[in-house]
N, C-alpha and C positions, 0 to 999 in steps of 0.2 A: 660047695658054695665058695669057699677059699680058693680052691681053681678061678672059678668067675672072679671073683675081685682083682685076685692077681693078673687076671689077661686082661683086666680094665684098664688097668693104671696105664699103659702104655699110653690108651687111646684118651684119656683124662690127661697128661703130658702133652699130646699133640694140639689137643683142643686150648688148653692152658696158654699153649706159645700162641695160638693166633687172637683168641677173645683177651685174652688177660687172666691175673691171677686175682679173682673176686673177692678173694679171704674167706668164701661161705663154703663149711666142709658139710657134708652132710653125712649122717648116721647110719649105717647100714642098717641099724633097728628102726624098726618105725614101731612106734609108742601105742601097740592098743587100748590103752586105759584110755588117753588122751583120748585118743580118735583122730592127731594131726601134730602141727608142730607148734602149737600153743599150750597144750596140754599139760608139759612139763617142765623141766629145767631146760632141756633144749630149746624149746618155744621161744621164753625167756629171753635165752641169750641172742638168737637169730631176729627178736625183737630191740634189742640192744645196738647190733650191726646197723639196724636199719638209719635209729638216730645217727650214728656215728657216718653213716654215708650220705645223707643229705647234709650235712654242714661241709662232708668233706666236697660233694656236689657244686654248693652256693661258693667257698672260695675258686673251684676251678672255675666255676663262669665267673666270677668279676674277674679274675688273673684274663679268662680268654677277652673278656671286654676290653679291658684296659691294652691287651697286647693288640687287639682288632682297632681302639680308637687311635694307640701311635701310629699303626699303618693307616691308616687312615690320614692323618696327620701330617704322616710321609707321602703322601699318592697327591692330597691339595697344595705341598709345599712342593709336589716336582710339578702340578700342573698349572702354577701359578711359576714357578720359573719358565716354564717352557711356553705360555699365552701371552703372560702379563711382564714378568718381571725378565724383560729382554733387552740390550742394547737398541732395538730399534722399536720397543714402543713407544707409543707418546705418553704415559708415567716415569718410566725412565726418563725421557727428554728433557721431561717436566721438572720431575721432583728430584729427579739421580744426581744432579750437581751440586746442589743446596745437600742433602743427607749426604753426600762425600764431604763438603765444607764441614758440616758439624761434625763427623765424624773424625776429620785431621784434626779440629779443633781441639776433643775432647779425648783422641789419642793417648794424651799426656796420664790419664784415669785409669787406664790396664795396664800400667810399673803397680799399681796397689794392687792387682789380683793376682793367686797364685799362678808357679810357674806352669801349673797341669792342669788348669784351666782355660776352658777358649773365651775369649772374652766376648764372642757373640751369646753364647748360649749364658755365659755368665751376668753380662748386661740384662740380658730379658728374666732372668729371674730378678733381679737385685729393681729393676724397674716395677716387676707385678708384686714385689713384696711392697715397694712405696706405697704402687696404689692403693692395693690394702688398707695399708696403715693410715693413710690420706681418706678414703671412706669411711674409715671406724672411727677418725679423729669427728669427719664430718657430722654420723650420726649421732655420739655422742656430743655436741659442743650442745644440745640443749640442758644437758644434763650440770654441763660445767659452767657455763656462763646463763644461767638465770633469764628468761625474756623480760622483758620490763611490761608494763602494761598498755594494750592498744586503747586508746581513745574513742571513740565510734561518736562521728557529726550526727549534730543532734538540730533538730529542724525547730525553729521556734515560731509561734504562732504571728499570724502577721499585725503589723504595727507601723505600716508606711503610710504617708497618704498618697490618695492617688491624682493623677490628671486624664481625661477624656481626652483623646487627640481627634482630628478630623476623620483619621480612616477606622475609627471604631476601637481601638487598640487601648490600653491604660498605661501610662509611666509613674512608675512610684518616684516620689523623693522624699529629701529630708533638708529641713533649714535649720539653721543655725545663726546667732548673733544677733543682730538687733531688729526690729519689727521692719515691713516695707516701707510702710509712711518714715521712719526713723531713716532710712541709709543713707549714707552717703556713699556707701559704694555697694556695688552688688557683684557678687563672686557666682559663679557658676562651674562646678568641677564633675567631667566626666568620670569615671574612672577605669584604672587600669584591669588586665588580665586576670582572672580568679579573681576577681572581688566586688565591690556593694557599693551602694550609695554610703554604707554607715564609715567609710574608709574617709571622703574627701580630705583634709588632711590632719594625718595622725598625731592626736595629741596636742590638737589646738582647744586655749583655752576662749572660754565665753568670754573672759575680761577682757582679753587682748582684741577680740573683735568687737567688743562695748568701745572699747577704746580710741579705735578705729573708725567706727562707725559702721561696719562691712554688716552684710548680710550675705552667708555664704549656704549656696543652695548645691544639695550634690544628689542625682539619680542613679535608677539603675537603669542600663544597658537593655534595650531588648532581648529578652530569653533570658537575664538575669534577676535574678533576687525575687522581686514581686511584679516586673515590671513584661508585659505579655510579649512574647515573640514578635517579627517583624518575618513577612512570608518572604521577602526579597530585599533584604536592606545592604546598604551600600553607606557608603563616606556621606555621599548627599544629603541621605534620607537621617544619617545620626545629625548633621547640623540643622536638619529641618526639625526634628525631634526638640533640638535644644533652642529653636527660637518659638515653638509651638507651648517650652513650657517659658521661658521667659515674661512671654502674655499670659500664660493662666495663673503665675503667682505674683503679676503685678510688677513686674519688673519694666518703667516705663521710660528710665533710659537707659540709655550706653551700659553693658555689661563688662567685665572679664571674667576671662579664661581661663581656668588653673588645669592640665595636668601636669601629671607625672606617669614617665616611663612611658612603657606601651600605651598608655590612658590618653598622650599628646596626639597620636593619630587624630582621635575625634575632634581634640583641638585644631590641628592644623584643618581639619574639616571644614571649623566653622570661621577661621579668617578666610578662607576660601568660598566659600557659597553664600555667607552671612556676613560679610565685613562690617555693613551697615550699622550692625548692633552692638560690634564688640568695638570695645573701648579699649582695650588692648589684651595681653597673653603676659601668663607667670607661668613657663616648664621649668620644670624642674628632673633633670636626666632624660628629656626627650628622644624618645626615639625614631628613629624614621625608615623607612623601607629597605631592609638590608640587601634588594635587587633595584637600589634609585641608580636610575640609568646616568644622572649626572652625576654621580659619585667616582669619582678617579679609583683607578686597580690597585693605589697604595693605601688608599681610604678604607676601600671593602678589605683589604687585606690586613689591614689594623683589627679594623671592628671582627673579624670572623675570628682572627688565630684567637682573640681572648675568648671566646665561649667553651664551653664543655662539648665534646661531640654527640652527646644525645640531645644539646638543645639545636646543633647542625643542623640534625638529623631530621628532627620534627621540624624545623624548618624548611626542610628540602621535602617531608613527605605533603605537609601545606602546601607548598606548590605545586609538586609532583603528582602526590596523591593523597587528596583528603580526605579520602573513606577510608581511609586506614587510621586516621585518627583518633575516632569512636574506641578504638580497642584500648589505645594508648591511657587514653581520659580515665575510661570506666578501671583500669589497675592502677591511677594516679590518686587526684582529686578527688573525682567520681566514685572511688571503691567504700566508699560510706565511714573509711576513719580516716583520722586526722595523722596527718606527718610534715618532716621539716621541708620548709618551703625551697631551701635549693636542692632536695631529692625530688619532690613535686614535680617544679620548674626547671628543672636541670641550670640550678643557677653557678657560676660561678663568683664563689665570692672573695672578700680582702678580708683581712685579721678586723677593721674596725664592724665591718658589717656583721663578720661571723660573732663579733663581743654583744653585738645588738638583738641578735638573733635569738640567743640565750638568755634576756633577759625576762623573766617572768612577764612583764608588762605587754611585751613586743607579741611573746607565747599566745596571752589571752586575746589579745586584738586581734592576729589572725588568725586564729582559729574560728572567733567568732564571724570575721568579716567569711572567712569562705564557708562555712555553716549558711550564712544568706546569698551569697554567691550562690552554691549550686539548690538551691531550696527546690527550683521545679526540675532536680535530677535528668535534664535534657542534655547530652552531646552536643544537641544541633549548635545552639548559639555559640557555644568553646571554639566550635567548627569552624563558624564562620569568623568568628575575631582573630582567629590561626591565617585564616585565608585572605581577608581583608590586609592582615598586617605586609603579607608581602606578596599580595598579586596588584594588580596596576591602580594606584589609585585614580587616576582621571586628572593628575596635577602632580604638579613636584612642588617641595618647598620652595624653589627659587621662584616660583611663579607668583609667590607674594613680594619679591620684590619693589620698591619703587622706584617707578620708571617713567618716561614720558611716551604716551602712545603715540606712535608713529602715525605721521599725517595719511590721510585718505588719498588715494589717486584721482586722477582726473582732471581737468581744466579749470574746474569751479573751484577745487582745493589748493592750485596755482594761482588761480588769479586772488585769492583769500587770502593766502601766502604773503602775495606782493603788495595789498596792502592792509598787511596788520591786522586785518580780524579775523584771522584763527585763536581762539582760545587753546591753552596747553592743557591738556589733561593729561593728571596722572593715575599709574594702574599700582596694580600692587594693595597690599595693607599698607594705610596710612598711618593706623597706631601703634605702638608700645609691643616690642618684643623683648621680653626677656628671661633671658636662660640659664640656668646654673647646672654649673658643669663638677661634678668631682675627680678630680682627676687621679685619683684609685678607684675609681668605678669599672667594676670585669661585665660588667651586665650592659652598660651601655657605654661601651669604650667615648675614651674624650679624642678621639679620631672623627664620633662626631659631631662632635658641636666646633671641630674643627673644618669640618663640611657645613654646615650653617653659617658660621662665620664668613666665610667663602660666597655662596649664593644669597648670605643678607649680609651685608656692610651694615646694614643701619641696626641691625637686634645687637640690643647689650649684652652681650656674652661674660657671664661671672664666673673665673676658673676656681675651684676651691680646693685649696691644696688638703689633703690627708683624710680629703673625705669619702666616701664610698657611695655607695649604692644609695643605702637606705639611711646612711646617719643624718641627713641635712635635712631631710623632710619629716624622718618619723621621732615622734617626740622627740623634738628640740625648742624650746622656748624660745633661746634668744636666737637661731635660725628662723621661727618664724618672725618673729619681730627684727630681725635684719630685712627679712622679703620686704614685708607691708613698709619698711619704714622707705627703702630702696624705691620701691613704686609709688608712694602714696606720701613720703615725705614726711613732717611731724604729724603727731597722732593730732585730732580736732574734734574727736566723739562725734555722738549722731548728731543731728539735724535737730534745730529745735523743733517743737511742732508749734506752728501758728496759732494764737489765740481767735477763739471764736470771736467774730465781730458781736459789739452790745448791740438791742434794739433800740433805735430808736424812739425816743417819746413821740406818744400821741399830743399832737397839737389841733387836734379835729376841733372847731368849734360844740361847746354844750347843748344840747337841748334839755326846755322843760319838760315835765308832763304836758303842758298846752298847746308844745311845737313849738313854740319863741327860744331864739336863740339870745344866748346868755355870752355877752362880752367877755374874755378872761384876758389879764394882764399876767404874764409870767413873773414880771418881778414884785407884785406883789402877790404870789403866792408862797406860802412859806413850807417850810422843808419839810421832812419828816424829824428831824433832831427840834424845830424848833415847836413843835407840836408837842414831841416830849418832853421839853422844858418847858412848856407851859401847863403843863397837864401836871408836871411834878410841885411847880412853884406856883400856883395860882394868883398869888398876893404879889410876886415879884416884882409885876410892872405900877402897881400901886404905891409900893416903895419906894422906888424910885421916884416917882412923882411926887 
């Protein structure tokens, strides 16, 4: 039996060199008690091998993965030089001069790496360690800096009153100041972009319009507040709006006009289609079509460089394309909480506007004015005031100008001519423009009321130095009482109201019971005073006698 094992071995060496050396010896005895090789101590240990060889298993596969994923890594990086990254692709053409530029640039940065180091392979690690570190700062910053608390718009039940219009539609508004019979002046204010009838102007008090005499009436906007959508409205149909309510609350002469900001579109609307009624205009930071084709290329180029470029932006997709809007609205305004009005509006603002902005008072007004702003949660109207503000309106400001209209052609308008009875008619608005200008204002550059100026000669233009956006208008007392006094002159309170006329006396002749008429003499009838002195002093006139 020793024979056999010893001629084995040779052939147990041959096998050894080709399969490998497995470490598993096996026992010449096999274990009858056992019955196999678990049986005994042997079992055991051949049990033992087995754990020790699948752990030594799993590190050869990861080591063979890891060596399979660099070649791999190698075979995309040569066949990305050999397709993509060649002198004559167009990436190369493209991007290869700009990355050599940064590259010379930033040269000066591998003198700091060592000298057995390549600085490509060096750079691309020292770059993915940034990023790293740049991700893990990211995910943690909630943990280091606290969120503060979101606000969530909160809908308040309604409280406007309303008006029936012709075409079946409702506009809510709200009055303010002295009763209609009272005015002396009647103010009518549309209002601007994101916001309500309850805006007109902010932080106006009741006295100062007691004082004045005004009764100032402000609505909402179709598809705004409380006030029902319009299926197709346009510039026209908002000044038909506002002479529709003019007559339902009694407003029976000459009105003005107050906006502000985007809110003056409507205004210019209605010196336009309504002249008749308006008695003149108060803007205050007017805005006007940032594609008015009469505006000069240094003008637009004023007014655009100050904005932020996402309010460009939304500018350009309003015209470009306004179904992409809806998206923009619903993650703004529309997302159901409350945020700061130049992340909103994409506003740019000045130090006095941003000091106002933060004031507790300014806080709560609009928060609540856009809480009723978007109350029936529609896109659509946002929509269409984005699109109205700079697609055509059907008129340009200069078109209020006044002018003399150019005589009629013809024979009969010559021979009229030459003698003397042509009457002059004039076109244009014939009353009261006037416009206050801040000239730190980044929201509505003073480039234009530099344009106004320009196409009205005759509107009084007020530049106001150091003021902004929103300081002249929003809660300032004695800015509104510079306005009112500015247009309206000294204060004169309301209007007295007339005394009811007395009746008067019956001078109908008396009848008896018998039908005979009974002569009366007025002055010998005596008064009611002297009836009671004689009722009090009965003996008086006997006294006297």
């Amino acid at each position: 039996m020793s024979e056999v094992n010893e001629s084995s071995s040779p052939w147990r060496e041959g096998t050894g060199s080709v399969v490998g050396d497995t470490e598993i010896r096996y026992n010449s005895r096999y274990s009858a008690v056992g019955g196999g090789y678990g049986g005994g101590p042997a079992g055991a240990e051949v049990k033992g091998k087995d754990g020790e060889n699948w752990k030594f298993h799993a590190v050869e596969f990861a080591k063979g993965f890891a060596e399979m994923s660099v070649e791999f890594g190698k075979g995309v990086r040569d066949v990305l030089k050999q397709s993509v990254i060649r002198e004559d692709s167009i990436l190369v053409r493209k991007v290869g001069p700009l990355c050599c530029k940064v590259c010379r640039r930033l040269s000066f940065l591998n003198e700091y790496l060592p000298e057995d180091r390549d600085p490509a392979h060096a750079w691309s690690v020292i770059f993915f360690v940034l990023f790293l570190a740049s991700a893990v700062l990211i995910a943690s910053n909630d943990n280091i800096y606290p969120t503060t608390s979101v606000k969530k718009v909160c809908i308040h039940p309604p409280s406007a009153s309303r008006i029936s219009l012709p075409d079946g539609r409702h506009l809510a508004y709200q009055q303010q100041g002295v009763p209609a019979e009272l005015a002396r002046f009647s103010m009518i204010a549309p209002h601007s972009f994101v916001s309500s009838r309850l805006a007109g102007i902010p932080g106006i008090k009741t006295s100062l319009l007691q004082e004045y005499g005004i009764r100032l009436i402000t609505y909402d906007l179709p598809g705004f507040g409380e006030s029902d959508p319009h299926p197709s409205r346009n510039l026209e149909s908002s000044a038909m709006d506002m002479l529709h309510l003019s007559y339902a609350v009694d407003v029976t002469d000459k009105f003005w006009v107050v906006g502000f900001s985007d809110g003056c579109m409507h205004a210019w609307a209605a010196l336009r289609y309504i002249p008749d009624r308006i008695a003149g205009a108060v803007m205050v930071a007017p805005m006007v079509n940032p594609y008015e084709p009469r505006m000069t290329n240094e003008e637009k180029s004023k007014m655009w460089k100050k904005w932020t470029t996402k309010k460009k932006n939304m500018y350009i997709l309003a015209r470009k394309f306004p179904r992409l809007l809806p998206y923009f609205y619903r993650r703004s305004f529309l997302s159901g909480v409350h945020g700061q009005i130049e992340t909103r509006l994409a506003l740019s603002l000045g130090i006095r506007d941003k000091a106002l902005l933060e004031h507790p008072l300014f806080e709560k007004f609009w928060q609540r004015d856009v809480e009723e702003s978007v109350r029936q949660k529609n896109a659509k109207p946002f929509v269409e005031e984005a699109v109205l503000q700079v697609s055509n309106w059907g008129f340009s400001p200069a078109d209020l100008k006044v002018q003399r209209k150019r005589p009629g052609k013809g024979i009969m308008h010559w021979i009229k001519s030459l003698f003397g009875q042509t009457e002059e008619i004039l076109t244009g608005f014939l009353g009261q423009i006037h416009v206050w200008q801040g000239m730190e204002d980044m929201v509505v550059p003073p480039s234009t009321s530099d344009f106004l100026q320009r196409v009205l000669p005759d509107a009084m233009v007020h530049r106001l130095l150091y003021e902004g956006h929103f300081t002249y208008f929003y809660f300032c007392d004695e800015c509104h009482r510079h306005i009112f006094s500015t247009v309206f002159g000294n204060p004169q309170g309301p209007l007295t109201p007339e005394p009811d006329p007395e009746p008067e006396p019956d001078q109908s002749p008396i009848q008896n019971d018998d039908g005979e008429t009974q002569d009366t003499i007025l002055d010998d009838v005596a008064t009611d005073e002297e009836n009671v002195s004689s009722v009090v002093n009965p003996d008086k006139e006997d006294y006297n006698d």
